[in-house]
C-alpha positions in Angstrom: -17.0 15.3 -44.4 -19.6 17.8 -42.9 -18.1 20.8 -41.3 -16.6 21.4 -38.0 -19.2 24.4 -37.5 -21.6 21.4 -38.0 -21.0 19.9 -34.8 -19.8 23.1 -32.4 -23.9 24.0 -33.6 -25.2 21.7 -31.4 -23.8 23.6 -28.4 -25.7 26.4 -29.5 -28.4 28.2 -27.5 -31.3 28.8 -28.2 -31.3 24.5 -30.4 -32.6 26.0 -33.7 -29.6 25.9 -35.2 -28.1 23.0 -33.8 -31.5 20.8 -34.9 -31.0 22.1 -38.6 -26.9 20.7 -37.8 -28.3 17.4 -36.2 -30.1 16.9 -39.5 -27.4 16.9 -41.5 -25.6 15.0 -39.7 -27.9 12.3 -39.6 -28.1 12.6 -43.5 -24.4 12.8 -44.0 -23.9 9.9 -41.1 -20.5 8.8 -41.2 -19.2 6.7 -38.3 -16.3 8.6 -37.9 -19.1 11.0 -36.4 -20.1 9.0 -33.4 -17.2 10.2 -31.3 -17.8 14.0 -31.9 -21.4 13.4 -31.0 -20.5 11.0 -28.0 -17.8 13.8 -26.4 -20.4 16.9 -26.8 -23.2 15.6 -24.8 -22.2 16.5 -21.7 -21.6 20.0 -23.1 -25.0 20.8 -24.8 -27.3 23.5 -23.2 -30.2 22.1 -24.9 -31.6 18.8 -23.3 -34.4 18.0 -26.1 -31.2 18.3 -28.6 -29.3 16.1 -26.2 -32.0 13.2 -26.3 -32.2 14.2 -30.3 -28.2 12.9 -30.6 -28.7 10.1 -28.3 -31.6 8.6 -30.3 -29.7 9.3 -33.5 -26.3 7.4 -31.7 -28.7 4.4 -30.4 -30.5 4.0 -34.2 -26.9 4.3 -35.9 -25.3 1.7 -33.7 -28.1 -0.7 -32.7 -27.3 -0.2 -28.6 -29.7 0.7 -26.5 -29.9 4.9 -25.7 -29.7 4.5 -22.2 -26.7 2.9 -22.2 -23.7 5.4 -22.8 -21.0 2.8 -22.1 -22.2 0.3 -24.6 -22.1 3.2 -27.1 -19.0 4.3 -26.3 -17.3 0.9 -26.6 -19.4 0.7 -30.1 -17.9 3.6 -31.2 -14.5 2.6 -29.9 -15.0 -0.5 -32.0 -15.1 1.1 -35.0 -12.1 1.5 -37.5 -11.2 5.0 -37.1 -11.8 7.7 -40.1 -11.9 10.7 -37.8 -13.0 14.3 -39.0 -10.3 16.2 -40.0 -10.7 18.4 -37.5 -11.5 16.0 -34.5 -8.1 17.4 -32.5 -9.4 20.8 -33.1 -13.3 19.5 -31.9 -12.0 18.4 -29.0 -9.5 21.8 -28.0 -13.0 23.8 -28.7 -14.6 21.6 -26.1 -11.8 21.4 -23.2 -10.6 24.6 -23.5 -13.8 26.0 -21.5 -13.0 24.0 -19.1 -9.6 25.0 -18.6 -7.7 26.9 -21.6 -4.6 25.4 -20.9 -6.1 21.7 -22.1 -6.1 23.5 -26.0 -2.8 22.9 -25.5 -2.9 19.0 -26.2 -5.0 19.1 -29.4 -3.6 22.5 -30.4 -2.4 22.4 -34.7 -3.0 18.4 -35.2 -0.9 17.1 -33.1 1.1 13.3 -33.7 -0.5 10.7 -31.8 -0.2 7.2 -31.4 -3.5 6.2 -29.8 -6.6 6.9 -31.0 -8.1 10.1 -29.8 -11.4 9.5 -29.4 -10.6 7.4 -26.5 -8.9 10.2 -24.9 -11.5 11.0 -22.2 -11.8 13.8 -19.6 -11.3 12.8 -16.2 -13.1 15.4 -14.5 -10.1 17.8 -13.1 -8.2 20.7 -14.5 -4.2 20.2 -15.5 -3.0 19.4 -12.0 -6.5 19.2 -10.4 -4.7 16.4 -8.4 -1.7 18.0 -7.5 1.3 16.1 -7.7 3.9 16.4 -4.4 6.9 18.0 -5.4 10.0 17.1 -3.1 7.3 16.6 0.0 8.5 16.1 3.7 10.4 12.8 4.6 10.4 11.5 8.2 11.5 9.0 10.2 9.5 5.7 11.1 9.5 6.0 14.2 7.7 9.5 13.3 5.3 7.7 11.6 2.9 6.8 14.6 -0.8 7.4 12.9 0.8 4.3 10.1 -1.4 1.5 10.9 0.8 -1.8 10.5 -1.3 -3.2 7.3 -1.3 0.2 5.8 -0.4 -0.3 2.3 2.9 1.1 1.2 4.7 1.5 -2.0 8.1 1.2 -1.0 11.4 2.4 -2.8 15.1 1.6 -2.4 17.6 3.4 -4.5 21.3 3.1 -4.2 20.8 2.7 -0.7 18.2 5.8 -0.1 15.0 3.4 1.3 11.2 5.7 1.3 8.0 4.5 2.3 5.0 6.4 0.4 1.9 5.3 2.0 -1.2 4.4 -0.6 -3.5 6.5 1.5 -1.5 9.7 0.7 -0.4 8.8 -2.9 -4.4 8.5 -3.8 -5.0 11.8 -3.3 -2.3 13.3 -5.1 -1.4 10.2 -7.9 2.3 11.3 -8.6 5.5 12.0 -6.1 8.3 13.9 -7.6 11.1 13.4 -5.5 15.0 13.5 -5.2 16.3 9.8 -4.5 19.6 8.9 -3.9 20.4 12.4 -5.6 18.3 11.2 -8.7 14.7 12.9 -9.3 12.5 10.4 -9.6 8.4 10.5 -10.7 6.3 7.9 -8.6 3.3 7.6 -10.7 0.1 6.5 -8.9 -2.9 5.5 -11.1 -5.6 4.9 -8.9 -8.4 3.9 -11.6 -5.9 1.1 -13.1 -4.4 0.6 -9.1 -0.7 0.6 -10.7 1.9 2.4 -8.9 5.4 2.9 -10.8 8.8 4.3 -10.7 10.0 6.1 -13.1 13.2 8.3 -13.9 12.4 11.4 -15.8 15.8 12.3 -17.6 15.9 10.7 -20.7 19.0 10.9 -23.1 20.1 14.4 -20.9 16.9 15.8 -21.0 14.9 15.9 -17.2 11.2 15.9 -18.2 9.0 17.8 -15.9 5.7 15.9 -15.9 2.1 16.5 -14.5 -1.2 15.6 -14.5 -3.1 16.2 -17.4 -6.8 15.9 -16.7 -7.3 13.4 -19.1 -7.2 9.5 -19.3 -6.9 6.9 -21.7 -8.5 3.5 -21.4 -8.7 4.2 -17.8 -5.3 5.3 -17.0 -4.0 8.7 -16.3 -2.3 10.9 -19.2 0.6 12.7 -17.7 2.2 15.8 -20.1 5.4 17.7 -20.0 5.4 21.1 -19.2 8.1 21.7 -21.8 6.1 20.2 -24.8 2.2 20.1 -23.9 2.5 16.1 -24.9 0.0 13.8 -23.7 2.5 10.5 -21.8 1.4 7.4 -21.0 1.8 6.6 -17.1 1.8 2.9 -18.0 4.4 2.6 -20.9 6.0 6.1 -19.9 6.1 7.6 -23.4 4.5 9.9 -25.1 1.7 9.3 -26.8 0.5 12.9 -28.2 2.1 15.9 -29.2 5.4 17.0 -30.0 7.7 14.3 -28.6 5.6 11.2 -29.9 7.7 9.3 -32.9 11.2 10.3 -30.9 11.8 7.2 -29.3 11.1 8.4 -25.7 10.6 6.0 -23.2 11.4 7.0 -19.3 13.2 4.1 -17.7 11.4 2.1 -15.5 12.5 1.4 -12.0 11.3 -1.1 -9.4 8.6 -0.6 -6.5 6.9 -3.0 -3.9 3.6 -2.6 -2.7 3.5 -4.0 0.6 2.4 -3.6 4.3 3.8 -0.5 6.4 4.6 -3.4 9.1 6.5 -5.7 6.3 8.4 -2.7 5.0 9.6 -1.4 8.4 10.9 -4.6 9.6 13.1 -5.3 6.6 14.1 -1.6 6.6 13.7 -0.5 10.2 15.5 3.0 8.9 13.3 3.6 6.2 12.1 7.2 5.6 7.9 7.4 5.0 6.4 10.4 3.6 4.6 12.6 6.3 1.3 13.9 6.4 2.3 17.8 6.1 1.9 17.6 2.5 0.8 21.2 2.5 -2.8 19.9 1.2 -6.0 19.4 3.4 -7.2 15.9 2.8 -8.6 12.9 4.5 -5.5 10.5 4.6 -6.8 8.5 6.6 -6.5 4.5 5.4 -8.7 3.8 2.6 -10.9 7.2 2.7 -9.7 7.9 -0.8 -11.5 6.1 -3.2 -13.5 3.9 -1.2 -16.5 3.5 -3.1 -14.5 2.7 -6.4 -12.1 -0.1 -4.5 -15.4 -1.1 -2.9 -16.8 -2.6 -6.2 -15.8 -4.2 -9.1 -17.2 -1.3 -11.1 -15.2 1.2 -13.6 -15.6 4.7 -13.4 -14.6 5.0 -16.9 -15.4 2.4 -19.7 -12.1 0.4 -21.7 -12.8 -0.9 -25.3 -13.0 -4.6 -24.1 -12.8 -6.5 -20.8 -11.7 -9.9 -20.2 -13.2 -12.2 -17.8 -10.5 -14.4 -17.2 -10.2 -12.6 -13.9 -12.7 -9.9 -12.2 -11.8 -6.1 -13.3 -9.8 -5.2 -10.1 -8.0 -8.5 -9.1 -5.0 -7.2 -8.5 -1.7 -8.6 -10.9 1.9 -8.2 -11.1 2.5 -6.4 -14.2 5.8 -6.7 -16.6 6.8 -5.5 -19.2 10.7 -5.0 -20.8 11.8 -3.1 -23.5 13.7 -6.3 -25.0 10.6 -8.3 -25.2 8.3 -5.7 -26.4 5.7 -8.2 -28.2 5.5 -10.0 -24.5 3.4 -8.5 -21.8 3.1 -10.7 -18.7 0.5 -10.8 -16.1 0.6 -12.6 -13.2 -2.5 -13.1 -10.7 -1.6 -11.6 -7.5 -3.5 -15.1 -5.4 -1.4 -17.4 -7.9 1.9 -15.6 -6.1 0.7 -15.5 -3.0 0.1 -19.3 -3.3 3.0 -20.0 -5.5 5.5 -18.0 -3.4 8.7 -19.4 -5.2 7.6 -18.9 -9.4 9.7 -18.9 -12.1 8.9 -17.3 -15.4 10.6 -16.7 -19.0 9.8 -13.2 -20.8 11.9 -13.4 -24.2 15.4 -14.2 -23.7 14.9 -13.6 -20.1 14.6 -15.7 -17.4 13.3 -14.6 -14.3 12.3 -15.3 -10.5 9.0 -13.8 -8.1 9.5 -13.7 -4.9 6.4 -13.1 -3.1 6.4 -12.5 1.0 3.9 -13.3 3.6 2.5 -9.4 3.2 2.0 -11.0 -0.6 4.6 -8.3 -1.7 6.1 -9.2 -4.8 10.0 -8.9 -6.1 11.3 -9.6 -9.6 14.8 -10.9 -10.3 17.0 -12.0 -13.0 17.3 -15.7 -12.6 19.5 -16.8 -15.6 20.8 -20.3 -15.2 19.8 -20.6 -11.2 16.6 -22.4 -10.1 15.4 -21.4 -6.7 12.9 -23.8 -4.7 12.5 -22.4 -1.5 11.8 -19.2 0.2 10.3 -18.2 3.9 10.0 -14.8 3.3 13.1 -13.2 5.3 16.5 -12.7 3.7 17.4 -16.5 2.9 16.3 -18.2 -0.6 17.4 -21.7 -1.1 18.6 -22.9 -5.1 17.7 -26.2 -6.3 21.8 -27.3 -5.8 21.0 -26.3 -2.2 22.8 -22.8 -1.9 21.4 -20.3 0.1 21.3 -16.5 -1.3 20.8 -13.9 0.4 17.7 -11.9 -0.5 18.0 -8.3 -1.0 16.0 -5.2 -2.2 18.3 -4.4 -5.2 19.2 -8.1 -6.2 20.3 -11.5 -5.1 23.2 -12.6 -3.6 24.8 -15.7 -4.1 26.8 -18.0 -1.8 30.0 -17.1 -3.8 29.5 -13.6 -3.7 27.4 -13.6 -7.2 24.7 -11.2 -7.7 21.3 -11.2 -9.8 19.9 -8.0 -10.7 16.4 -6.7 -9.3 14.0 -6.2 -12.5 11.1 -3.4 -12.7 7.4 -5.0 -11.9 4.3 -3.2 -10.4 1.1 -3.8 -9.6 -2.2 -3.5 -11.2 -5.7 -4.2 -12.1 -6.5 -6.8 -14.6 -8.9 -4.6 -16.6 -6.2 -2.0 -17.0 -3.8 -3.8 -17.8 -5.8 -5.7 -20.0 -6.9 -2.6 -21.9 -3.3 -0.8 -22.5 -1.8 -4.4 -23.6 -4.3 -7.1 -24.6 -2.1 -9.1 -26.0 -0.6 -9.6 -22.5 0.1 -13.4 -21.3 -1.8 -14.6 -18.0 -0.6 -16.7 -15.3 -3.5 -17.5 -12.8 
């Protein structure tokens, strides 16, 4: 392996050193190399040495120069034999853009993805600030909610909140106190998956932000205790000190629906108010517009699958029981199938999906249920009529079935953290 001062030489200025470093990387190529190169680009002073490693990254991968995505994904394709010192590469590069991201790569850390598809999102730690404990008001306070607003809407032990999709763009992660809990709502906006998780894990409360980074198009949270690097989807940690521990936060359940289907069911609903303490255009769908607008990433995944277009939306599951069986289900195959049943492992399950196309997962067991308008009543194939609630269902003889933990999100996200997933469409 060819030193580290090898490669931190081509951010030199004036580029004489770093040309006499580009030539011996080229002579010394080892694929390993490509991600090193591919992650300093962007930092290099010197433009002609800039063209000098692209050429060098098109001739050793066969892609064309101009297009950085396809040699990103080549170089994500490759089995990984990083340099030694890659996590200490990549601390050199990120910490001049904020010291505090030295922290994640700091004294080779454990990790259990690979790191070179750790990319920079474009933000400092925090850069999107999460809300912490924000201001709750009433509905009927919530006047400037347009009735097909988009909500992600929580009920727990009784406590029912309402945290609009317009706000939760801009800021990607509520930290709030439900039903005496604290609670993380984590909002992806890249991979469109919102999810509820809670934070205290075998007595220990983890106090989680944003990173700054992504992985496969999904946000990295960290702890502020540890520096690690968390996944938002799985909810455990993926680098640093805590990976290896068995950490997984527990996943609770969320609906994303309209603000006009979520108030009638839950007419005393709380709804998160626009004095976040933040100046930002909340108005409906100014956050992100031109990325919902398209079906084009802002960040590249390893692999996409066409079976559905990047951002149709899915219902996503995934239980710590039946860990080798990710399910995805179309979001139009619900809407059109608004009764479905569905077997993950041992467990057998029901979607109920509402006129609003808001979707709810329960426990089925041995029930089968064959009809459902959308309000509180849900018919069983033996003709007895439960009573549809947010936390389960209830039977005719006073029987309950628990509510299980599903979100929403885009195929191609989905897709990348968990291609093995099953797909119902």
């Amino acid at each position: 392996m060819l030193p580290l001062a090898d490669f931190l030489a081509l951010l030199d200025v004036p580029g004489t050193r770093a040309r006499a470093a580009l030539a011996r990387i080229d002579a010394g190529w080892r694929d390993g190399y490509a991600a090193m190169l591919l992650e300093s680009i962007g930092f290099m002073p010197d433009s002609f040495i800039q063209r000098d490693v692209i050429a060098l990254l098109a001739r050793k991968s066969g892609k064309p120069a101009a297009d950085y995505q396809e040699l990103f994904q080549w170089a994500w394709s490759i089995e990984p034999v990083p340099h030694p010192q890659y996590a200490e590469f990549k601390a050199r590069i990120y910490e001049v853009i904020d010291p505090r991201f030295r922290e994640y790569f700091d004294n080779q850390p454990r990790a259990a993805i690979r790191l070179d598809e750790i990319r920079w999102g474009g933000v400092h730690r925090d850069g999107i600030p999460p809300l912490k404990n924000p201001k709750m008001i009433s509905a009927a306070e919530a006047g400037w909610l347009g009735g097909d607003d988009i909500v992600f809407g929580v009920a727990v032990d009784g406590d029912v909140r309402a945290y609009p999709k317009r706000i939760l763009a801009w800021h990607e992660m509520v930290k709030d106190r439900i039903a005496g809990r604290e609670l993380n709502g984590v909002y992806c906006t890249l991979c469109g998956a919102m999810i509820l998780y809670d934070t205290e894990v075998q007595g220990v409360q983890h106090e989680l932000g944003t990173s700054g980074f992504l992985y496969r198009s999904n946000k990295l949270m960290y702890d502020q205790a540890t520096q690690s690097l968390w996944s938002t989807l799985s909810g455990t940690p993926v680098v640093g000190a805590l990976v290896g521990q068995g950490i997984e936060l527990r996943t609770l359940y969320v609906v994303t629906t309209t603000w006009k289907e979520w108030k009638k069911r839950h007419p005393n609903t709380t709804v998160l108010s626009l004095d976040t303490g933040h100046a930002r255009d909340y108005r409906e769908g100014a956050a992100y517009r031109d990325y919902f607008a398209t079906d084009q990433l802002m960040f590249g995944v390893p692999r996409l699958d066409a079976r559905l277009p990047n951002k149709a939306e899915v219902l996503a599951l995934r239980f710590a029981d039946a860990p080798g069986e990710p399910l995805a289900i179309a979001a139009d195959f619900l809407l059109a199938h608004r009764v479905h049943h569905e077997r993950v492992g041992a467990r057998s399950l029901v979607v109920l999906t509402d006129p609003s196309g808001a979707n709810r997962v329960y426990a089925a067991g041995a029930h089968r249920f064959v009809e459902w308008s959308g309000d509180e009543q849900l018919r069983d194939s033996w003709g007895g009529m439960w009573r549809v609630e947010e936390g389960n269902l209830r039977g005719p003889s006073g029987q309950t079935l628990a509510r299980l933990p599903a979100h929403r999100a885009f195929w191609f996200g989905w897709y990348a953290a968990y291609p093995t997933t099953r797909l119902v469409k």
